[in-house]
VMD Tcl script that draws the C-alpha trace (Angstrom):
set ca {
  {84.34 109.13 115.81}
  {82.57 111.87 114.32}
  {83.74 113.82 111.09}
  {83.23 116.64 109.21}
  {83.90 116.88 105.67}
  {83.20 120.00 103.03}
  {83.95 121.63 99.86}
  {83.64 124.98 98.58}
  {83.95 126.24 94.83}
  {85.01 129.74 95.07}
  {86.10 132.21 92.39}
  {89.56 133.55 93.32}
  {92.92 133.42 92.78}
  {94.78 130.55 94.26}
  {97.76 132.65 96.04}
  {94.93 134.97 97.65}
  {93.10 131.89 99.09}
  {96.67 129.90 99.75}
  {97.19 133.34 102.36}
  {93.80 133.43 103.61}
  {94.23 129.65 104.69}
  {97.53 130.70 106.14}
  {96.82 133.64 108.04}
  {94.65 131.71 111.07}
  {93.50 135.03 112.47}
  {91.10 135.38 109.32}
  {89.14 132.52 109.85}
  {88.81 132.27 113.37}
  {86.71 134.04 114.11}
  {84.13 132.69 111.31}
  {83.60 129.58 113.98}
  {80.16 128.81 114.52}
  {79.07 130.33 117.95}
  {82.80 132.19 118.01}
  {83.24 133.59 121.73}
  {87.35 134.57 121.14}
  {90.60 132.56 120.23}
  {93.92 133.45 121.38}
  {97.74 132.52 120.15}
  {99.81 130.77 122.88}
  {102.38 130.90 119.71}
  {102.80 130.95 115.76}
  {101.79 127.21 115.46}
  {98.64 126.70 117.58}
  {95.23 128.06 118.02}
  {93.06 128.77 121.02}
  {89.73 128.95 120.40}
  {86.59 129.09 122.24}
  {83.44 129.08 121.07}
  {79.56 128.06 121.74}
  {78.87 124.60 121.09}
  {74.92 124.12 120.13}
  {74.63 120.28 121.06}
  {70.86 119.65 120.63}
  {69.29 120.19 124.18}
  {72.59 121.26 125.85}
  {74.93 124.67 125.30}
  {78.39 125.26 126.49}
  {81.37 126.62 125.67}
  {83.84 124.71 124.26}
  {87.89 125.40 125.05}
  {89.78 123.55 121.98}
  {93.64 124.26 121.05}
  {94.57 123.80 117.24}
  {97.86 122.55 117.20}
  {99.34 123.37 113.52}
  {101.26 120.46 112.11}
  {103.72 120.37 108.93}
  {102.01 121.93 106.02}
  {102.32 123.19 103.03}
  {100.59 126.77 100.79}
  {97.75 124.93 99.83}
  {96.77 123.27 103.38}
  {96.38 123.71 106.95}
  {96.83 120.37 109.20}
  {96.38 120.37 112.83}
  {95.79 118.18 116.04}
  {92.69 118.81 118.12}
  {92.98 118.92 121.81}
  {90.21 119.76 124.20}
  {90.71 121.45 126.97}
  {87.42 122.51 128.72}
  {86.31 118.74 127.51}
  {87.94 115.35 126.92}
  {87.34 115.96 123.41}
  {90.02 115.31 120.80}
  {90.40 114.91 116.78}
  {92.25 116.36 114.01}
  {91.45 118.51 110.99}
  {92.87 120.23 107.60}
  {91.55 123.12 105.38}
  {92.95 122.35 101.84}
  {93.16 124.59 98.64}
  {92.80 122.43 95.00}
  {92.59 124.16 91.25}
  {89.74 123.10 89.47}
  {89.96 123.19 85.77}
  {87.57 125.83 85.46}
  {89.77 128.30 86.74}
  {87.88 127.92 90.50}
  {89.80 127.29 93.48}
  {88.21 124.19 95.73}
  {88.65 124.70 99.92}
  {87.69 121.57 101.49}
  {87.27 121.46 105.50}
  {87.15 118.02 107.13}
  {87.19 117.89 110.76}
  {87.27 114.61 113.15}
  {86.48 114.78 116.88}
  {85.79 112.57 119.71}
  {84.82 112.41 123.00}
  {86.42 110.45 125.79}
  {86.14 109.88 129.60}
  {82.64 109.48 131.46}
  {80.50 111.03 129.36}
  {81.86 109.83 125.80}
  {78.40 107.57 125.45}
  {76.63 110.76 125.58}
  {78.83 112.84 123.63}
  {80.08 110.69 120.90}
  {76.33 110.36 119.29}
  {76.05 114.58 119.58}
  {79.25 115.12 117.81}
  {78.17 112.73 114.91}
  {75.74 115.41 114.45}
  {77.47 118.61 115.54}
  {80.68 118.60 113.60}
  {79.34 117.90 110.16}
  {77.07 121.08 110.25}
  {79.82 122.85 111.91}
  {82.51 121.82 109.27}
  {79.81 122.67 106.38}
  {79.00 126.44 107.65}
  {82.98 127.22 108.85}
  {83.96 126.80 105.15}
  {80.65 128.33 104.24}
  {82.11 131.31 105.84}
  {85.33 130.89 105.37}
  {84.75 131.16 101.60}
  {82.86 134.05 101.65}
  {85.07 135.67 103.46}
  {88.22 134.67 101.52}
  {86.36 136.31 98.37}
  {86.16 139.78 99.90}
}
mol new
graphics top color blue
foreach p $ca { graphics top sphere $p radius 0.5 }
foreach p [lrange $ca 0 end-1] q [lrange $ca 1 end] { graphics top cylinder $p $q radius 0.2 }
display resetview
């Protein structure tokens, strides 16, 4: 199973980062290799977006399904649906003591079916980089 975990310091008040989090149509678009997302409803995600996976390139077709959460997270299901590719995820908000606001991404994702013994070893790689520059982005564009 491959995962994704980072953390961001980022200079800004907690309730402005707590609604950036919150308001999905902010961030999605920071994916790397973005193509468009879509909301089949208030809970889940669409998105599709480029996936770089050493030698091959294809787009990817994943719905974020939003579980119970609170201000200072986002929790949700992973379900592929261009590829048998499944996992979970959260973006979470802590205070440091310094005043700084933490976001932490961590992503998990694997792949299933007849090619999982090819996949599985390219996610291990994919969605750490991918976790690291989405909250990359995501910060930056949180301080705006």
């Amino acid at each position: 199973m491959a995962t994704g975990l980072y953390s961001e310091n980022i200079q800004i008040e907690r309730a402005r980062l707590q609604e950036f989090i919150q308001n999905k149509e902010q961030w999605a678009v920071l994916i790397p290799g973005y193509l468009h997302h879509e909301f089949p409803n208030e809970q889940n995600m669409i998105w599709v977006f480029q996936g770089d996976f050493g030698i091959i390139q294809k787009a990817v077709k994943v719905e974020l399904k939003g579980k119970e959460s609170n201000p200072n997270q986002v929790l949700f299901d992973l379900v592929g649906l261009s590829d048998p590719i499944n996992g979970d995820g959260y973006f979470e908000i802590t205070q440091n003591q310094d005043g700084t606001c933490q976001l932490a991404g961590n992503l998990t994702m694997k792949a299933s079916g007849f090619l999982a013994g090819m996949m599985n070893p390219i996610l291990e790689k994919f969605v750490p980089q991918l976790v690291e520059k989405l909250v990359q982005e995501m910060a930056v564009k949180a301080s705006i």
